[in-house]
Structure formats: structure tokens, C-alpha cells
C-alpha positions in Angstrom: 33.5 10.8 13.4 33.0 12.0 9.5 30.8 15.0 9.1 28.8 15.8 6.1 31.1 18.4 4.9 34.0 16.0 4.7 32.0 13.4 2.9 30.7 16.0 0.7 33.7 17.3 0.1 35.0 14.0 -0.8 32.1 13.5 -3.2 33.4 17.1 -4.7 36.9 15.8 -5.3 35.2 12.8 -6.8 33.3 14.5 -9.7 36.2 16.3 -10.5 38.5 13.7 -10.6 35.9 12.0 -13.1 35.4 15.3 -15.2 39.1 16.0 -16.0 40.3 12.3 -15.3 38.3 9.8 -16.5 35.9 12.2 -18.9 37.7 15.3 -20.5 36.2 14.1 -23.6 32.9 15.6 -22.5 32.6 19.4 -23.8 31.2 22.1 -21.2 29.0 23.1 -24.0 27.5 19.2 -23.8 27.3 19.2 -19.6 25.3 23.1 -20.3 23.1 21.7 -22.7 22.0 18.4 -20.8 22.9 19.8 -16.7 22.7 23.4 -16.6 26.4 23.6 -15.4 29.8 23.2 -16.1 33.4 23.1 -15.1 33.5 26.6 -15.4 30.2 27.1 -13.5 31.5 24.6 -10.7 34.5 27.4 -11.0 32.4 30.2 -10.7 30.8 28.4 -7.4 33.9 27.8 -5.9 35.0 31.2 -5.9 31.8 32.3 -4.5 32.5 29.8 -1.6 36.0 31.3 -1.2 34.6 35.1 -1.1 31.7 34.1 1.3 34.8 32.5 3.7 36.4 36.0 3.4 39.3 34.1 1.0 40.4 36.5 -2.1 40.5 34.5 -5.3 40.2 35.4 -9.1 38.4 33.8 -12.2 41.8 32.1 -13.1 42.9 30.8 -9.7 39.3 29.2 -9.4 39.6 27.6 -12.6 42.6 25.9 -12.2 40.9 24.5 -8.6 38.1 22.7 -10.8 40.7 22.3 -13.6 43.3 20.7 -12.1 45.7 22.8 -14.2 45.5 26.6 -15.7 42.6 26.6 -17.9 44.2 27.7 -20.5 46.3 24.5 -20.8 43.0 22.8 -20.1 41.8 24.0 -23.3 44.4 23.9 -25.3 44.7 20.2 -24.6 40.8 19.1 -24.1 38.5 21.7 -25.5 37.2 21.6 -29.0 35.6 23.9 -31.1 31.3 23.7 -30.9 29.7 22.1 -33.7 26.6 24.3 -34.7 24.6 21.1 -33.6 25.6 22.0 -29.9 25.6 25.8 -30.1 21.5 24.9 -31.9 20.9 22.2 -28.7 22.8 24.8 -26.6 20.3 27.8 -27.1 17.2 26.0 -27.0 18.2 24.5 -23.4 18.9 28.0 -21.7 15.5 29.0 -23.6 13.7 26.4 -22.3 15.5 26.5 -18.5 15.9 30.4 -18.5 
């Protein structure tokens, strides 16, 4: 029988699949602005989840878990430079959601 935590899990490997698959195109700075998170917040999350399991694991080492590759790579290849459109829309989101 499935549990939850294998169909979540699944749903997990999902979202990243379409985040660095099908939508690389879509900044972090655009998922902040209109979500509240990120790739790197999903990062940030899934180290916590390692430290709470008693599992060592670094900024980096997350990163390339939700990455699919070193982030720095990541980047290099996907990342672009924020328009002062998206910083503006940027800072009035974490104003109005804290």
C-alpha cells in the first residue's frame, strides 16, 4: 500500500522536475514575488528536513538537491540579472506579506 509520504514525496520530485525541467525560465525573484518561496527556499527547507533527521548537510549540498546540479552552474546557465521592475514588485511583496 502507498503512504502519504511516498505520494508526497512523489509530488516533491514533481515540482522540481517542472521548476528546473520544464520552467527554468521562471526567475526566483518572480516565484518570491508572486509565492513567497523559491528554489532556494525549497533548499533551505530541505536541509532543515535533513538536520531534523539527524543528517549533516550544507547550503551547497541542499542546493544542488532542489537544483538538480551545483547551483552555481544553475545560475550561470538559467539565472538572469533582476530588472528594477522585479526588485520594485519584489519589495512591495515582502512589505505587504512580512
Amino acid at each position: 500500500m502507498v503512504d502519504t509520504v511516498q505520494l508526497e514525496a512523489a509530488a516533491f520530485r514533481r515540482l522540481l522536475r517542472h521548476l528546473n525541467e520544464q520552467r527554468p525560465d521562471v526567475q526566483n525573484i518572480d516565484l518570491m514575488i508572486l509565492a513567497g518561496f523559491c528554489r532556494n527556499c525549497l533548499a533551505d527547507w530541505y536541509r532543515e528536513a535533513a538536520a531534523e533527521a539527524g543528517l549533516a548537510m550544507d547550503k551547497e549540498q541542499a542546493r544542488e538537491a532542489i537544483y538538480g546540479m551545483p547551483f552555481a552552474e544553475w545560475k550561470a546557465s538559467h539565472q538572469a540579472e533582476a530588472t528594477p521592475e522585479q526588485l520594485a514588485a519584489f519589495e512591495a511583496a515582502r512589505q505587504r506579506h512580512g
